[in-house]
N, C-alpha and C positions, 0 to 999 in steps of 0.2 A: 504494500500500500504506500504511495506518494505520501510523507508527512505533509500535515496541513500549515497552510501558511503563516506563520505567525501574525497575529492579530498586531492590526495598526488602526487607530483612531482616527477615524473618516471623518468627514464636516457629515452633520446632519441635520436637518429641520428643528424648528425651534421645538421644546416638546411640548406635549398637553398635558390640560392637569388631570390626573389620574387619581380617586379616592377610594376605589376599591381593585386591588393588584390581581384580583382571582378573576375580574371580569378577560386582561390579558391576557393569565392561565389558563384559560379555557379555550381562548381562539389561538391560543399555541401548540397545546398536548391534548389529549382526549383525557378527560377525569373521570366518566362512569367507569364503575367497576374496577378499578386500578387499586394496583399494591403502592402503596405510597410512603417515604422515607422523610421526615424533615429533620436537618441536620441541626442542630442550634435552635430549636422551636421556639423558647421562651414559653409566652403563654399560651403559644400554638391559636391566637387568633384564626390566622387562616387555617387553617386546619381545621380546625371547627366548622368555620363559611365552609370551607369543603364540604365534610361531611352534611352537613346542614343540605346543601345542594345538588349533592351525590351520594346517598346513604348506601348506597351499593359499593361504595370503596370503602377502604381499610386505611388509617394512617398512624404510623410507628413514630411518634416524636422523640427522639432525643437529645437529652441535655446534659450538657457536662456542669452547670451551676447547680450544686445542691441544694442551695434557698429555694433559687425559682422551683427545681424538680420536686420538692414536696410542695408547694402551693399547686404543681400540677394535681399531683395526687390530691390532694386536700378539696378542690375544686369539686363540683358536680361530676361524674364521669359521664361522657359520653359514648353511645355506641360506637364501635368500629375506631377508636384511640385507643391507643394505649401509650403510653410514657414508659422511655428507659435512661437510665440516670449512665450516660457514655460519651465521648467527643467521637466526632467524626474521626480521627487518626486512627481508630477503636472500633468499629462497629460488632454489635455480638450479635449479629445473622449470618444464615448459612449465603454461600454463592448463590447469583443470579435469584434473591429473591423479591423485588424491587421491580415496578415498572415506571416509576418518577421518582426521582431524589429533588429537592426544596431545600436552598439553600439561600434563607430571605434575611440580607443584613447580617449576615453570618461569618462568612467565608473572612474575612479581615478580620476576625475574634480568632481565629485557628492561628496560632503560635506559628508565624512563619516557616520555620525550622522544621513545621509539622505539615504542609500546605501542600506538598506533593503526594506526603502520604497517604495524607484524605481523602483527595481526586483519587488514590489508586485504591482506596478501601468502597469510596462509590463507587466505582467501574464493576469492581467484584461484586458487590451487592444485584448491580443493574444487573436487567436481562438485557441479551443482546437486543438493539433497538431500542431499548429504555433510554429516559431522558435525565439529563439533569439539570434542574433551571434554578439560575445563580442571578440574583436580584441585589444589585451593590450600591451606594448610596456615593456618587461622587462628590470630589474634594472640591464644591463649588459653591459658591450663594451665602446669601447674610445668614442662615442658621449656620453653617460651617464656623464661619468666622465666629460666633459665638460659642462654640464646640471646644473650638480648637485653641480656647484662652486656658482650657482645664485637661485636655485630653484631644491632643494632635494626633490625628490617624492618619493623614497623607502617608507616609512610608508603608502601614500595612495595606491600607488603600491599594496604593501601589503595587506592593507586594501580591496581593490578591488577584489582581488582571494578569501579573505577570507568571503566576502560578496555574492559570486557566491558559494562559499562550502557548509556557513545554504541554503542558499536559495533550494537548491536542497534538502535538510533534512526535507522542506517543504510540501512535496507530494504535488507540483504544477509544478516541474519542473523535468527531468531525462536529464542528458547530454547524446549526443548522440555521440559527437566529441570533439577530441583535438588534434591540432597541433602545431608546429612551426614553423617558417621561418624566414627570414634577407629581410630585404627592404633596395633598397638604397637610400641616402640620401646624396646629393651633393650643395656644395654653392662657388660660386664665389670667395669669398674672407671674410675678417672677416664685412665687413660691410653688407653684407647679411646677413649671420649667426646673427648678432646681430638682424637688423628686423625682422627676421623669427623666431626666434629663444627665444630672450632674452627681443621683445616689442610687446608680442602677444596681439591681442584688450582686451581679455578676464580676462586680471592678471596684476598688476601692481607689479615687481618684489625688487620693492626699490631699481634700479639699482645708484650707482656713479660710481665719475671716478676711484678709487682704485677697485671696483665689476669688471667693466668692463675691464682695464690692463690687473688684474689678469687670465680674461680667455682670453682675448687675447692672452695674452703669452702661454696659453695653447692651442690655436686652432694654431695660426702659423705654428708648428712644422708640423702640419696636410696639409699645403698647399703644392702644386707642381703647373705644368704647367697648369694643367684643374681644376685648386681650388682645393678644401679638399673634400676627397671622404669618406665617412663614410656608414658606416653597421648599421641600427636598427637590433635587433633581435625582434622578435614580439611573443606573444602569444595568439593561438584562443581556443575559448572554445565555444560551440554550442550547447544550449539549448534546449531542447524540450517543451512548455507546458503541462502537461498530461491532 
């Protein structure tokens, strides 16, 4: 097999604003009846609209955070979830059991060091033809800048695209898709943005009170009568197993 060409950053159409990401998953991959893997779930929102949508599929969440992984459990159970406390490096399923891997916001949390092993532990898991859809949050736009006063991810960012480029050099994967879009992203006021935001379970940020001011004084200016309305810009990339 031709390795595939390594990914370079085209110009693309401005994006649109996008507030539900399952609406694009769906005109991407087929979701009825599918064995589904989400790597890094969190609170497995989507996954939930999943199954909500498609009760005929199956989805396997795991989380390598321990807080979050027992508020999974702790949570209402729904049918056809189930939660396992693992990182993507790690996955404890047999070969080829998987016909989409979800990897939303994720992929940049995977320990660099660790980012090739992961693509090659979903590769195993996928069946041949299975997908893998990688949803990444680029290093762009006034929520970044606010981000990135406590917690600068451009190099894992980085890292992450660059880690989806071998992999595909691989002969185990051909992308099939890529897109863009803006999500939005709204918070009451700055004490939201802080929990949400700046005391997530999974990172301990080394916040004090001069960390905290200074983005205060930065998000403010962002407030009006319906709190601070911000734009993610997103990027999707959508793998194929070969």
């Amino acid at each position: 097999m031709t390795p595939a060409t390594p990914h370079t950053h085209q110009p693309t159409p401005a994006p649109r604003l996008l507030d539900d990401e399952l609406v694009l998953l769906a005109k991407l991959v087929p979701l009825a009846g599918q064995q589904v893997i989400e790597l890094g779930c969190g609170a497995a929102r989507l996954a939930r609209a999943l199954l909500a949508r498609y009760p005929d599929s199956h989805v396997t969440g795991l989380e390598v955070d321990a807080r979050q992984h027992a508020l999974n459990l702790a949570a209402p159970q729904q049918p056809g979830l189930v939660f396992v406390a693992a990182g993507a490096e790690a996955i404890p399923a047999a070969d080829q059991s998987f016909d989409l891997a979800l990897m939303l916001k994720s992929l940049h949390h995977v320990p660099v060091s660790h980012m090739a092993q992961a693509l090659d532990e979903i590769a195993r898991v996928l069946r041949p033809g299975g997908h893998l859809y990688v949803s990444e949050p680029v290093y762009d736009g006034p929520l970044n800048e606010l981000v990135r006063l406590y917690n600068d991810e451009g190099t894992v960012r980085a890292a992450a695209q660059a880690a989806l480029d071998t992999a595909r050099t691989t002969g185990r994967w051909s992308q099939v898709s890529e897109c863009r879009f803006d999500t939005p992203v709204a918070f009451r006021d700055f004490p939201e943005f802080e929990q949400r935001m700046m005391r997530p379970t999974y990172a301990d940020h080394r916040l004090d009170d001069t960390k905290i001011a200074a983005v205060r004084a930065r998000f403010e200016p962002h407030c009006g009568p319906l709190g601070a309305q911000f734009t993610r810009p997103m990027h999707v990339r959508l793998l194929q197993r070969d």
